[in-house]
N, C-alpha and C positions, 0 to 999 in steps of 0.2 A: 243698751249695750255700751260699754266702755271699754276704750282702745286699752291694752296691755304694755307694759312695762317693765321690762330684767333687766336691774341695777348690778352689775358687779363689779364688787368692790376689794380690797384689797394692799397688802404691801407688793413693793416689787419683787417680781419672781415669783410670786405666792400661784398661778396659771389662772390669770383673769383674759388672755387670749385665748389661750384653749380652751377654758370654759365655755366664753362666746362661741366659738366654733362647732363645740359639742350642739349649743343652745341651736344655731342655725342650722343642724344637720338633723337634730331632732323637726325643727317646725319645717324645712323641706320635706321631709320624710311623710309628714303628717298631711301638710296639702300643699305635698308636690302633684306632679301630671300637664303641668300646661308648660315646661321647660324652661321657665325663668330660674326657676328653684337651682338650677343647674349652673346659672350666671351669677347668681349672688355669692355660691358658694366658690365660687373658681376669683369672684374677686378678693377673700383672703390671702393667699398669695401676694396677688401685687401691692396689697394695702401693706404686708408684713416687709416687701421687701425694699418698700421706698419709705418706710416710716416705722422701721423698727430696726434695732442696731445693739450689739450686746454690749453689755454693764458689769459691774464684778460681782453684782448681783443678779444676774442673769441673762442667759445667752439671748434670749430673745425678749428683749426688753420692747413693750411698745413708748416712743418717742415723739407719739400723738395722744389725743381721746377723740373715738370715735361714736358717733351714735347712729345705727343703722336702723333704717324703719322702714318694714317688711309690712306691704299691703297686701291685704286679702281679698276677695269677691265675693259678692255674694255668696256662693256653695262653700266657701271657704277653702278655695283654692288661689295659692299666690299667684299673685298678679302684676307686681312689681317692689320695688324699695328702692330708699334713697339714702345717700350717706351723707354724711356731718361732721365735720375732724374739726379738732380744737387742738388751738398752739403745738402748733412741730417747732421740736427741737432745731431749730437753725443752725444754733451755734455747732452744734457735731458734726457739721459738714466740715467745719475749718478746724476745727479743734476738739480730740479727746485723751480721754486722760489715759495712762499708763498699764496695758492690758485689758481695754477697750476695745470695738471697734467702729468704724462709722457706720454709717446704712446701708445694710446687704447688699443692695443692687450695684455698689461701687464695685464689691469683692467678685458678683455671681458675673455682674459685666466681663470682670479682668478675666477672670475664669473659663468664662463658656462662651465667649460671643465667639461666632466658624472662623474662621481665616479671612475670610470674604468683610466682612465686616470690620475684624481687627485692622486688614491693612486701609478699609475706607476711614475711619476713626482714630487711626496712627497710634493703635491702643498699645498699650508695654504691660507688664507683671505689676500686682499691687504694691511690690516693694519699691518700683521706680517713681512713686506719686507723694509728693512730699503731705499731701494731706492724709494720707492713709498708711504712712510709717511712721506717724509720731509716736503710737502705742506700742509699737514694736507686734502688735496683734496683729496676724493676717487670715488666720483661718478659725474654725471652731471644731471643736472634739465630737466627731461624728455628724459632719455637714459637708456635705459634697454641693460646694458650690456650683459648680458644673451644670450639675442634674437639676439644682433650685432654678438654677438661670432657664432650662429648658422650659420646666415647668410654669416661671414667670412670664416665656414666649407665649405659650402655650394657655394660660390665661386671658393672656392681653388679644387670642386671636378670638379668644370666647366672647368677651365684652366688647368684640368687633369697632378694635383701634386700628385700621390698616397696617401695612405693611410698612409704607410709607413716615406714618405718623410715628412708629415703632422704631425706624431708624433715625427720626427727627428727637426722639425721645430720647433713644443712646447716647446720638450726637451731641447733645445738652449736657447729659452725665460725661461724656467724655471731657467734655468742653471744662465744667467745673473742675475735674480732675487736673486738666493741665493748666488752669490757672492757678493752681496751687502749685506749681512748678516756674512760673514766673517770677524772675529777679529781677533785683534794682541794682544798681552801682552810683554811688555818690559822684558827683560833676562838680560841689564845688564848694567853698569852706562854710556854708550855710547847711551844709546837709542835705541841702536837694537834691532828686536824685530822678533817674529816666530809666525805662525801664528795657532789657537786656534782649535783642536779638537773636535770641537761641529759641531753640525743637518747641518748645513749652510757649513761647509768646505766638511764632508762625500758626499750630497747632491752635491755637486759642480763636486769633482771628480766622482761620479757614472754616473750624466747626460752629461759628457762632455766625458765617458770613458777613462781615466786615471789614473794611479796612485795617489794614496793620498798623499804619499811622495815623488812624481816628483811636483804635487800643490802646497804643503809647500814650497819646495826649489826653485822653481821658482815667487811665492807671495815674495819671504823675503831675495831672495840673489839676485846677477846678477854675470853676468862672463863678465871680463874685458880680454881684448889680450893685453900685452903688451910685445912687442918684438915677442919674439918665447913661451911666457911663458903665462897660463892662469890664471886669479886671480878673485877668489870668493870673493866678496866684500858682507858684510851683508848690509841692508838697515835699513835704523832706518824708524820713524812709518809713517812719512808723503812722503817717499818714495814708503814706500809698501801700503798704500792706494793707492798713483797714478799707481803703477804699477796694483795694482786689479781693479780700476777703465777703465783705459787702456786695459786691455784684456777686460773689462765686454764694453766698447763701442765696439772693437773691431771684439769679436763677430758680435752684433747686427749689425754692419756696415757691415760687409760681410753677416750676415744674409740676408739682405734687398735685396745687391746687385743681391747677389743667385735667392730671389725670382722673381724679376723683369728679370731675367735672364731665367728664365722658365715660367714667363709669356710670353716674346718674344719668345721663343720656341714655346709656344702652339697657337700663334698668328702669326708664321711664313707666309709672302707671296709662298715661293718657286718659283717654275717657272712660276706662275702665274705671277709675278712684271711686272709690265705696265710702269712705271715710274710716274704716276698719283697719285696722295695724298694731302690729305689735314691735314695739322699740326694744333693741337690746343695748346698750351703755356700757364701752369697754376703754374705762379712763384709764388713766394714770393710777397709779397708788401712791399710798402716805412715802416719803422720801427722805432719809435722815441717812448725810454721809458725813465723813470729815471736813470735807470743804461741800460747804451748800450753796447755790449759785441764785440768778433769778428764775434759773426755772426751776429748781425745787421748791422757791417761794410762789412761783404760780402752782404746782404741777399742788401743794399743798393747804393752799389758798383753796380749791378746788375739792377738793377732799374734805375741805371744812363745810362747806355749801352739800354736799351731797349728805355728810355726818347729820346736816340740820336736817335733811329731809327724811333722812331715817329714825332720824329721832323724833321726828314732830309725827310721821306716819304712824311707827308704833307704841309711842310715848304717849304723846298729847293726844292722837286721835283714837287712842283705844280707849283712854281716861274720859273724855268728851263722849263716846258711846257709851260708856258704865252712865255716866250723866242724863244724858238722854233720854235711858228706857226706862228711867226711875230706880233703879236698883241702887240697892245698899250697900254704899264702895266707901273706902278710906283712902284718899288719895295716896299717891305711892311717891316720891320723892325722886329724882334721878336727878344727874351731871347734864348740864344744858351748855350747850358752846358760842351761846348767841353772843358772848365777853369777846372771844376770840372775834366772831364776824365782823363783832361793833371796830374793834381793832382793824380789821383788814378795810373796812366802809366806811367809814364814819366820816362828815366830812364838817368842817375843812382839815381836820388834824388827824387824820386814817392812814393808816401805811402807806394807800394805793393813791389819794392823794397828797400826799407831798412827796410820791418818789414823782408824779405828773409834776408838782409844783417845781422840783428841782430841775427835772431833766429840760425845763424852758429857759431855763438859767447859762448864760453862755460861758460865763465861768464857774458854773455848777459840775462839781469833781464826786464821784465818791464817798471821801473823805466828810468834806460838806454833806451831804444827805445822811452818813451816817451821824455826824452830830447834831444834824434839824432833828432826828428821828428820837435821841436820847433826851432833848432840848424838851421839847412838847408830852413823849410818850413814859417815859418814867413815873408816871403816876399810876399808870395802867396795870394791872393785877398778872394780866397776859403779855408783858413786853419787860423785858430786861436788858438794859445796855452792856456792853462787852467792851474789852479795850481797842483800840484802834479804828476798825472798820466793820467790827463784828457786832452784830444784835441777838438776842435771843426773842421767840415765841414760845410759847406753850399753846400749842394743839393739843385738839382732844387724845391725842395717840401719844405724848408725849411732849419735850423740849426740844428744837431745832435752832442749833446756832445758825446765823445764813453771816456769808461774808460777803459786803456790797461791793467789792470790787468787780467794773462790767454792768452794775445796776443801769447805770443811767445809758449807757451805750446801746447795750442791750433794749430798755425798753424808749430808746429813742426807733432805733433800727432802722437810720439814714440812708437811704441810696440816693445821690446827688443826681442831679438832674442831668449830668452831664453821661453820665453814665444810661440813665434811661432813654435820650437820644441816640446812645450808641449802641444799643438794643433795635429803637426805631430805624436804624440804618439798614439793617442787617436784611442779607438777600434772602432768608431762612424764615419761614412765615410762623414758628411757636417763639422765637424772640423778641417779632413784632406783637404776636399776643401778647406777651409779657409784659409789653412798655406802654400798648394801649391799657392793659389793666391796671397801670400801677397809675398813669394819669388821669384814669376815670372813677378812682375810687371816691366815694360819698365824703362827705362832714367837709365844712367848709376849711380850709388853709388856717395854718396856728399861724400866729401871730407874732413879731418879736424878732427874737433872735436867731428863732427857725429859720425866719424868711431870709435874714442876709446872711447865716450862713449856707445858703443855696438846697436846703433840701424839704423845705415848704413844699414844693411840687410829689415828693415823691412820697410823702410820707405824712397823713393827713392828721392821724391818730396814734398816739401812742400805744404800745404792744401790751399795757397791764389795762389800759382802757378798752380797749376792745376786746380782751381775752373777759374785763368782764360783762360788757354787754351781754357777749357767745354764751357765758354760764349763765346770769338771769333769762334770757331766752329758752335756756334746757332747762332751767327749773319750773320755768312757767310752763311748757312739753309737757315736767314730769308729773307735773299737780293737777295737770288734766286727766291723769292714767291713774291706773290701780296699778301699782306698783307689786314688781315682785324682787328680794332684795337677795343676791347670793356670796356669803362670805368667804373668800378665796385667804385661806391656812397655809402660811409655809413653814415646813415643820422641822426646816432647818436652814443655814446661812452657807452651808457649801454645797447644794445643787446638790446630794447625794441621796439617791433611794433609802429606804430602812431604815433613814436617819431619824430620831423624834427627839427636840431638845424640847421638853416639856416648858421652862421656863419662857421658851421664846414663842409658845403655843400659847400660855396662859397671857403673854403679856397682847398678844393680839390679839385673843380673845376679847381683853378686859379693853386695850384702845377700842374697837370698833364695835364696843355696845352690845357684845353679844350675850356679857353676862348681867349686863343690867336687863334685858329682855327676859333672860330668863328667871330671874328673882322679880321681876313685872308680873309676869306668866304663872310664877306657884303661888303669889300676894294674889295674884287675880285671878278671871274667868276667863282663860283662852280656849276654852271649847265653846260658840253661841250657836244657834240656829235657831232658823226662825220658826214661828208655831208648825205651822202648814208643814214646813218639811219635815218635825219631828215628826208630827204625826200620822205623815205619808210615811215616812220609814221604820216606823214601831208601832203605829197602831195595828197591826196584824197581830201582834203576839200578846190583846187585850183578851182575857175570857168571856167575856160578855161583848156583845154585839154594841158597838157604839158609833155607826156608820152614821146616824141623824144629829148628833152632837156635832158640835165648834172646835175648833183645832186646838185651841186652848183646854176645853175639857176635857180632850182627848190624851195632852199631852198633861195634864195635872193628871189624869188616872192613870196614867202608863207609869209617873215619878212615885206615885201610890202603892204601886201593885208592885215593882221592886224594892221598893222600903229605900229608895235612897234618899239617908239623912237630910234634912233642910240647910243645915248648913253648908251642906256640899254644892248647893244650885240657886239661884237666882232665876224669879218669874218676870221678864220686863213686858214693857208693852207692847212689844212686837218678837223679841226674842227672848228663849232660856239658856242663863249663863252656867257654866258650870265648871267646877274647877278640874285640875287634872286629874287625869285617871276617873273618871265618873262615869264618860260616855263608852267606856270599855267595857263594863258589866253589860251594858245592853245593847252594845256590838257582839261581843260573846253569844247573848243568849238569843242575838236573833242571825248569828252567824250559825250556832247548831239547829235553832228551827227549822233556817233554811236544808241546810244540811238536810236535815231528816225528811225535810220535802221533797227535795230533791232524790234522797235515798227512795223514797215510795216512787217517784217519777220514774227513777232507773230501773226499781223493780217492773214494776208494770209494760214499759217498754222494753226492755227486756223478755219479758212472755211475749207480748207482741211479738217482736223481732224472732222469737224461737220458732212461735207456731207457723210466720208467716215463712221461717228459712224451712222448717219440716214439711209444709206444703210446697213450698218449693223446689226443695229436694224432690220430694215424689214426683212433681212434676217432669224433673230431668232425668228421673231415671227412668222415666216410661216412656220418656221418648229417645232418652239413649239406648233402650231395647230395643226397638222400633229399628231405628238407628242401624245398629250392631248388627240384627238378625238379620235388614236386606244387606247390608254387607257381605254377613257370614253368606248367604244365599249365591252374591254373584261371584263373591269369592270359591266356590262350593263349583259351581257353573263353571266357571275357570279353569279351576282343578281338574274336572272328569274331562272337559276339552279336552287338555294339555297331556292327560294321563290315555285316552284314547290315541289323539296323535303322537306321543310317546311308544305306546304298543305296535302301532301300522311302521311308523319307523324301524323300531326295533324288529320284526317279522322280517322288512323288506332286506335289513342289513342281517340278520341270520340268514336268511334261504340263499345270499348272497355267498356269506363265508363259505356254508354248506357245498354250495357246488363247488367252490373254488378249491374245496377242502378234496370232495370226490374226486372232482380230475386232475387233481394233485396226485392224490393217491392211486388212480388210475393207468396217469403216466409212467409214475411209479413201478406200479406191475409190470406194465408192460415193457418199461426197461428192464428191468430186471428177467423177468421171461425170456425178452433176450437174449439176454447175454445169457444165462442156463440156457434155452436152446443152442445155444452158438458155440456154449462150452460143449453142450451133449454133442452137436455135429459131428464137433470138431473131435471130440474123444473118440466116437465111433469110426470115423474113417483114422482115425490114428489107430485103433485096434484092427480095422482090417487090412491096414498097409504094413503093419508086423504080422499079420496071419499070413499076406501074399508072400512077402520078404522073405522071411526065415523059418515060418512053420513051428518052431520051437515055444513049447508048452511053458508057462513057470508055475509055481506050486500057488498055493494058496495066502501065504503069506505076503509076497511080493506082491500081489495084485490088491491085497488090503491096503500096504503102505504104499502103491500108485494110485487107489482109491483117497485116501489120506489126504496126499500129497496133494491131488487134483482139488480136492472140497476145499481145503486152505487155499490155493491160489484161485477159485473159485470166490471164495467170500472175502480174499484181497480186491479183486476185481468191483465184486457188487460193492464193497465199502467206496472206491475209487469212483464206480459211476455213481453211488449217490452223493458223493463230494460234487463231482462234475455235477450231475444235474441241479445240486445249491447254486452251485457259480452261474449256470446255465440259466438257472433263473433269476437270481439278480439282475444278471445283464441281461434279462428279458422285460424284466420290471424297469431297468433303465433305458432301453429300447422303444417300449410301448410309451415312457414318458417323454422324448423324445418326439417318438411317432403323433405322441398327441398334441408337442408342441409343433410339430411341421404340419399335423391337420390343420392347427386354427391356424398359423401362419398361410398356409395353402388356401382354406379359407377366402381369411382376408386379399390373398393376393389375386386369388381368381374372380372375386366380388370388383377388387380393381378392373384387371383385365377383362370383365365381362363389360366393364361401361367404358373401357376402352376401346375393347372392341365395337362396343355399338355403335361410339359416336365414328370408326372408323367406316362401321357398315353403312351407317345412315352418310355420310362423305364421301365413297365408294360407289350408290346408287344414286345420289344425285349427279355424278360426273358419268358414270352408265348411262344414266337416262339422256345426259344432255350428249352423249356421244350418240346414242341409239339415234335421239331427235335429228342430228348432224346427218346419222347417213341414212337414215329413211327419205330427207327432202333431198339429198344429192341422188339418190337411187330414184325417186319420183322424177326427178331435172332429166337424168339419163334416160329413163324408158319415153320421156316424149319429144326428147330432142332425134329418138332414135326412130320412132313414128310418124312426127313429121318428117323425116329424111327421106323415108320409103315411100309415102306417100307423094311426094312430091319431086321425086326423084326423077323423069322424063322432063314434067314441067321446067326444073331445072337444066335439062340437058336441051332442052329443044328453046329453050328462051333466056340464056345464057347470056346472051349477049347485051342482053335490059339491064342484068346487075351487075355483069362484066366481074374483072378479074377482086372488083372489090372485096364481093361477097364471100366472094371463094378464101380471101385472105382471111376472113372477121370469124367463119368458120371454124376454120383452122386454128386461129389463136382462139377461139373460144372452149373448141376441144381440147389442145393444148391445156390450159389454162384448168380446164374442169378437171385431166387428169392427175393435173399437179395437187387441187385441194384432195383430192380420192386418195393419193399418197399422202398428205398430211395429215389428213382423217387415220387413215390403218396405222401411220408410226403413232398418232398418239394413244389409240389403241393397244397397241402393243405395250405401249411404254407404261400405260394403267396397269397392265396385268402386268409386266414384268416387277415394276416397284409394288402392286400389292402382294405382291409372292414373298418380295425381298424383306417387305415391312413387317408380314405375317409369318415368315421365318424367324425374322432375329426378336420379336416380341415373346414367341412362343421358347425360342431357344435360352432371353433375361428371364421369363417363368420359372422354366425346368431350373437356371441354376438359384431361382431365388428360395425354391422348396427343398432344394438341396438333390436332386435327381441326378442332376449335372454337376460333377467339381470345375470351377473354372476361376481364374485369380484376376477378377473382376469386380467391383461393386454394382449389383445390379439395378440399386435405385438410384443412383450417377447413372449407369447406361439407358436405364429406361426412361429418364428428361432428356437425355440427351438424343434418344431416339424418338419421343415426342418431340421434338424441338425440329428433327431433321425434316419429319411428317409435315409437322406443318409448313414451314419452309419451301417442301415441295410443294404440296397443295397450293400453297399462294401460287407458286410459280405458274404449276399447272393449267389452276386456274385463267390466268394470267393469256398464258399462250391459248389455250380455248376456247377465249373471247377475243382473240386475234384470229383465230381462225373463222367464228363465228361469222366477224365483220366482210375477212374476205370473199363467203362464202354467199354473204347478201350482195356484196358488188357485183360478185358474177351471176347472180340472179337478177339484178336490174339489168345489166348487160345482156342476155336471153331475151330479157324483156324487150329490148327498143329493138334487135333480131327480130323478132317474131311482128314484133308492130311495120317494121318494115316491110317484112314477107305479106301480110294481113293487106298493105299498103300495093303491093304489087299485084297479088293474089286478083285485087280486084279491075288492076288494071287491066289484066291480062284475063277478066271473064267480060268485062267492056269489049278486046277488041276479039275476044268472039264472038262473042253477041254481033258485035259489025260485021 
C-alpha cells in the first residue's frame, strides 16, 4: 500500500481553496464516523481567515501553502491529520496595495467581536487603523464579516482552543492593529525621533502586557555590542517605522504559526498512526502582476519545483514504463523546466544564492543585488536583465518581470533583539511564546555583519533559505506518494460567472502541461493494465472455456476474438498497453453482456417475487376473512343487543305516552260533561222559573233561536275551558317540576336532618341516662336514710344524750343539703326537656322553610349552623354543670358515710352496755 497524494495546482483565483475543501469533504464523507472528520473540516475557516486576504485577482486569495495530511486506520476510518504551511505573506499585514485587503480576521475581528470584548480590546471600525486603510478596501461583495467572525469563533471552540487562549489571540490581533497607529515626531536636527503618547501607543503596551516606556525605547533606539561595550543608538523615522512594522508582522507571524500548532494538537493521531494517509497540497499559484515583489518570486520559485514533479511523474515516468515492459515506443519529446530550476539553485551563482550572498552585505542595497544578478546571470537562457532594478525570468507559464526593491529586507526579515526582549517582558503568556520561539530557533548565528548589527539572535536563517528547505522536504513527502494532480482553470480575469475568454483558457492550459500530456497520451498508451486484471474483467465474454490457461493467453484470446488491430495495443511483460479509445469496444461489449445478465437475473426474480407476493396475498386474504367474519359476527351480536334494548325502551316510553294521552283525554271529557251538564242544569231551572213566573207560551221559532243562542254560548264556553285546561296544564307541568325539585331538595335535606337528628338523639340519651343514674342513687340515699330513721328512732330518743345536740345538727344539715341536690337534679331535668323541645321546634320549623312549606325571610342554612352552634354551646355547658352536680352529689355520699360509721360506732356501744 502507498500513502496518497492531491496536488492542486493553478493560477490565482483559478478555486485551488475550494477544490481542497470539496477534496476533504469528499474523504470525510467516505471514512467519516469516529468525529475527527468534523475537526479537520471546521479548521478551514480559521486557516482561510488568518492566512488568506483578497487580491485584485481574487477575493479569497490564499497568502500561505498548505499541505494537510489526513491519517487513516486500519478499517479506513480517519483518525487524525496534520498541517504544514509554507511562507505567509508577512508583508500584508503592514502593507497592501490599492483595492486589496489584509487578512480577514483583522476585518471579521472589527466587525463581529460583542461589545464585551470590543471595549476589553479598545477595538474602533476598520477605517480607524492606519494599516487597513491604505487600500481604501474594507469589505467584500457578498461577505458578512460579522457572520465569518462567528463562525471563525465557533471553529476555534471545535479544535478546542479555550476561551481564554481565544481572547489572548484577539488581543495580539488587536495589538498589531494599533501598532500601526503608532507615531513619531522628530526631536531634533538629526532626524531622530520618539515615539507619540497617544490611544495607539497606550493601547499597544496594555494588549501586549508591557511597559509603556520599555515600547518607546524599544520602537525608537536599538542597542549595538561593540567590543565589551553597549551602544544605544537612536533611530531616525524611517528606521523606526521598519522596526514597528517588523514587530507588528512578527507578532502575526508567530501568531499564525501558534495557531496551526494547536490545530495539530487537537488533530493529533497518537497511537493510533497506521502509516496510512492521504496529503492534499493547496499552494499558491503561478503569480504575474505589474509590480512583482519577493514573494511572487518565491510564491513562483515554488510552482516551478511542483511543475518538475508533474512533469517527471507524467512525462519521464510514463516514458521509463513504455521502457521497462519491452514495448515498442518512440520517445515523445516535451518542454523540461529543469533551465529554469538550475537558475533558481544553482550554486554559487543561482538567484537564491546571491540574493543570501547580498543580504549579509551591510551596505548591500537593492540596487547592488540587482546589478550582481545581471553581472553573473546574463548568459542564462532563463534570466534577462531590465533597467534599473528590474530582472526578467521565464517560467514554465511564461515571463515575469520581479522588481527587487524590499528583496534584501524582506528576505533578511530582522527583528532586533531588543524587540524580542520586550515580547519576553510582557505579563501575557503567547508573547512570551513568541520570544522563546524566536530564540530557540535551530542553525547556528550568521556571521558578520548580522551580528553587529544586532539581529543575529533573532534571525538565524534567511526567509528564501528556509522557504527552500520547506519545498525540498514536500518534494521529498511527494515522491514517496502516488500522486494525484488537479488543474484549477480560471476562465476569466474579472471574477465573473458565464464568463469563458478562451485565449486565457488555452494559455493556462498550454503553461501548466496540460496539453503536452495530452499529445503524450494520443503518441502513447494511456490505457495499461496488467494481465490478471484484464483477464479477470473480460475473460467471461471468451466462447470457449479457458479457466486452466495463464492470464496472458487469456488476454491474447480476448484481443483475438474482438479483432483489435495490433497496432492499436502493446503486449509487455507484465501489462497491455493500448492506445485511446481501444479499451471502450470491450467495455461496451461487456457492459451489454452484463446487461443482458442482469436483464435474465431481473426476469427470474421477478417471477420469484410475483409468485412469492400471489401466495402471499392468498395468504392475507384468508385471514382477513377470518378477520372480517368474527368482526362481522360480534358486530351482528351488538346490533340485535342494542336493537332489543331499543324495542323494551321504545314499548316502555309508548305505554307511557299512551296513558298520559288517555287521561288526557279523559279529563277532557269529563270537563267538558260538565260544563254541558251544568249548562243543561242551569237551562232547565231557567225554563222552569219562566213556567213558575209568567206562564206565557212562545211559538216555535223563538225557542229554536233560544236554542241557537244557548249552543253558541255553550261552545264559547267549551272552547274557553279547553284554553283554560292548556294553561292549566302547563302550570301543572311547571308545578310537578318544581315539585320534583323540592322532593330531591326535601330529600336531601331530611337525609341531613335525620343524622342530625341522631346525633342529637344519641346526645339526648346519654345525658337521660346520666340524669336517670343521678336520681336512681339519690332515691336509693333517701329510702335508707329514711329506714334507718324508723328503725332507730327510740334508741335515739332514749340515749340522746350520748350524741347530744351534735348529732341532731349533722342530721339536719345532711337532710337540708340532700334536698338541695333533689332540686338541682329536677331543674336540670326540666331544663333537658324544655331546650330539647326548644331545639326540636326551631330545627323542624328551618326544615319546613327549607322545602319551601313555610314562607319566612330567613336563610335557613345560616340558621341551621347557627342553631347547631347554639346546641352545642349548650351541651358543653350542660354538660359542664352535670358533673358539678355529680361531684356534689358523691360528697354528700361520703358525708352519709362517716354518719352512719358513727351510728355503727355507737350502735355498739350501746348493745355493750346492755349486755352489762
Amino acid at each position: 500500500e502507498v500513502n496518497q497524494s492531491i496536488i492542486i495546482s493553478g493560477e490565482s483565483g483559478a478555486g485551488k481553496t475550494e477544490t481542497a475543501k470539496i477534496a476533504m469533504q469528499y474523504l470525510a464523507a467516505l471514512g467519516g464516523g469516529s468525529g475527527i472528520e468534523y475537526e479537520i473540516l471546521k479548521t478551514n475557516p480559521i486557516l482561510e481567515a488568518f492566512g488568506n486576504g483578497k487580491t485584485l485577482r481574487n477575493d479569497n486569495s490564499s497568502r500561505f501553502g498548505k499541505l494537510i495530511e489526513i491519517h487513516f486506520s486500519e478499517t479506513g476510518k480517519i483518525c487524525g491529520a496534520n498541517i504544514q504551511t509554507f511562507l505567509l505573506e508577512k508583508s500584508r499585514v503592514v502593507q497592501c496595495n490599492e483595492g486589496e485587503r489584509s487578512y480577514h480576521i483583522f476585518y471579521q475581528l472589527c466587525a463581529g467581536a460583542p461589545p464585551s470584548l470590543r471595549e476589553k480590546l479598545n477595538l474602533r471600525s476598520a477605517e480607524e487603523y492606519k494599516y487597513l486603510r491604505q487600500s481604501n478596501c474594507y469589505s467584500i461583495v457578498g461577505v458578512n464579516d460579522a457572520e465569518e467572525f462567528r463562525i471563525v469563533v465557533e471553529a476555534l471552540d471545535v479544535v478546542h482552543i479555550s476561551k481564554e487562549d481565544q481572547e489572548s489571540v484577539f488581543a495580539m490581533l488587536a495589538a498589531v492593529l494599533w501598532l500601526g497607529n503608532v507615531s513619531f515626531t522628530v526631536i531634533d536636527n538629526e532626524n531622530h525621533v520618539q515615539a507619540v503618547e497617544d490611544e495607539g501607543l497606550f493601547s499597544v503596551a496594555k494588549l501586549i502586557g508591557c511597559d509603556i516606556e520599555d515600547l518607546k525605547f524599544t520602537l525608537t533606539t536599538r542597542k549595538m555590542k561593540v567590543g565589551n561595550d553597549n551602544i544605544v543608538q537612536k533611530l531616525k523615522l524611517s528606521q523606526a517605522i521598519d522596526a514597528r512594522d517588523a514587530l507588528a508582522k512578527s507578532i502575526y507571524s508567530c501568531l499564525f504559526d501558534w495557531i496551526v500548532e494547536q490545530i495539530n494538537k487537537s488533530l493529533a493521531v497518537g497511537k493510533r498512526r497506521t502509516g496510512r494517509s492521504i496529503s492534499i497540497l493547496d499552494i499558491y499559484g503561478f503569480e504575474s502582476f505589474n509590480r512583482n515583489s519577493f514573494e511572487q518570486f518565491c510564491i513562483n520559485y515554488a510552482n516551478e519545483r511542483l511543475q518538475q514533479h508533474f512533469n517527471r511523474h507524467l512525462f519521464k515516468l510514463e516514458q521509463e514504463e513504455y521502457i521497462q515492459d519491452g514495448i515498442d515506443w518512440a520517445k515523445v519529446e516535451f518542454e523540461d523546466n529543469q533551465d529554469c530550476l538550475n537558475l533558481f539553485e544553482k550554486k554559487p551563482l543561482g538567484l537564491l544564492s546571491l540574493l543570501d550572498e547580498e543580504s549579509t552585505f551591510p551596505n548591500g542595497t537593492d540596487l547592488t543585488f540587482a546589478n550582481k544578478l545581471k553581472q553573473h546571470l546574463n548568459s542564462n537562457s532563463c534570466f534577462k536583465g531590465e533597467r534599473d532594478k528590474a530582472f526578467t525570468v521565464c517560467h514554465y507559464a511564461g515571463e515575469v518581470i520581479y522588481d527587487t526593491t524590499g528583496f534584501l529586507e524582506k528576505n533578511r526579515d530582522l527583528l532586533h533583539l531588543d524587540s524580542i526582549q520586550l515580547l519576553s517582558s510582557s505579563t501575557c503568556h503567547l508573547p512570551q511564546k513568541f520570544a522563546t520561539q524566536m530564540l530557540t530557533q535551530t542553525e547556528k548565528p550568521a556571521v558578520g555583519p548580522l551580528h553587529k548589527s544586532g539581529g543575529a539572535d533573532s534571525q538565524k536563517l534567511s526567509v528564501a533559505t528556509k522557504f527552500k528547505g520547506q519545498l525540498f522536504q514536500l518534494m521529498q513527502r511527494l515522491e514517496s506518494t502516488t500522486p494525484h494532480f488537479i488543474r484549477c482553470i480560471k476562465p476569466n480575469n474579472l471574477q465573473s460567472p458565464g464568463l469563458y475568454e478562451q485565449g486565457l483558457v488555452l494559455q493556462q492550459l498550454r503553461c501548466c502541461g496540460v496539453l503536452e500530456v495530452v499529445r503524450i497520451s494520443r503518441s502513447g498508451f494511456p490505457t495499461r493494465m496488467s494481465h490478471q486484471k484484464f483477464a479477470r474483467r473480460y475473460g467471461f465474454l471468451l466462447l470457449e472455456n479457458v479457466a486452466s490457461q495463464d492470464p496472458l493467453s487469456v488476454s491474447v484470446a480476448i484481443l483475438h476474438q474482438f479483432n483489435i488491430l495490433p497496432e492499436m495495443y502493446q503486449v509487455g511483460y507484465t501489462k497491455l498497453f493500448f492506445r485511446t479509445g481501444q479499451v471502450g469496444v470491450l467495455e461496451d461489449t461487456r457492459n451489454r453482456t452484463l446487461h443482458g445478465i442482469l436483464r435474465v437475473q431481473s426476469c427470474f426474480r421477478g417471477y420469484q417475487a410475483r409468485l412469492y407476493r400471489k401466495n402471499l396475498w392468498r395468504s392475507i386474504t384468508t385471514l382477513q376473512s377470518f378477520i372480517r367474519g368474527e368482526k362481522s359476527r360480534k358486530e351482528y351480536a351488538a346490533s340485535v343487543h342494542r336493537h332489543r334494548a331499543a324495542v323494551v325502551i321504545q314499548k316502555k316510553t309508548k305505554t307511557i305516552l299512551a296513558r298520559n294521552r288517555l287521561k288526557t283525554t279523559i279529563d277532557a271529557a269529563v270537563v267538558i260533561q260538565s260544563f254541558i251538564r251544568g249548562w243543561l242544569v242551569r237551562r232547565c231551572s231557567g225554563d222552569l222559573s219562566l213556567l213558575k213566573s209568567g206562564g206565557t207560551k212562545t211559538n216555535e221559532s223563538d225557542e229554536v233561536l233560544v236554542k241557537s243562542s244557548f249552543l253558541a254560548e255553550l261552545q264559547r264556553r267549551v272552547l274557553k275551558a279547553e284554553a283554560a285546561l292548556r294553561e292549566k296544564e302547563e302550570e301543572n307541568d311547571i308545578l310537578q317540576q318544581r315539585l320534583q325539585q323540592y322532593d330531591n331538595r326535601w330529600s336531601e335535606y331530611e337525609l341531613k336532618m335525620k343524622s342530625m337528628e341522631e346525633v342529637w338523639q344519641k346526645q339526648m340519651r346519654s345525658l337521660q341516662s346520666s340524669l336517670s343514674i343521678a336520681k336512681k342513687s339519690l332515691a336509693m340515699d333517701d329510702s335508707e336514710r329514711n329506714s334507718d330513721a324508723s328503725v332507730n328512732a327510740s334508741d335515739d330518743r332514749d340515749y340522746s344524750w350520748d350524741m347530744g345536740g351534735n348529732h341532731r345538727r349533722q342530721e339536719s344539715n345532711g337532710t337540708r343539703s340532700m334536698s338541695a341536690g333533689l332540686s338541682v337534679i329536677s331543674r336540670l331535668a326540666e331544663e333537658f326537656e324544655q331546650r330539647s323541645q326548644v331545639f326540636g321546634d326551631d330545627a323542624k320549623f328551618l326544615v319546613e322553610v327549607k322545602s319551601g312549606q313555610v314562607e319566612a325571610s330567613l336563610n335557613p342554612d345560616k340558621e341551621l349552623r347557627r342553631l347547631k352552634q347554639m346546641f352545642e354551646a349548650w351541651k358543653k355547658d350542660y354538660g359542664a354543670r352535670l358533673r358539678e352536680t355529680k361531684v356534689i352529689l358523691n360528697k354528700l355520699g361520703s358525708e352519709d358515710g362517716s354518719i352512719e360509721k358513727a351510728k355503727k360506732k355507737w350502735w355498739g356501744r350501746r348493745n355493750s352496755t346492755r349486755m352489762n
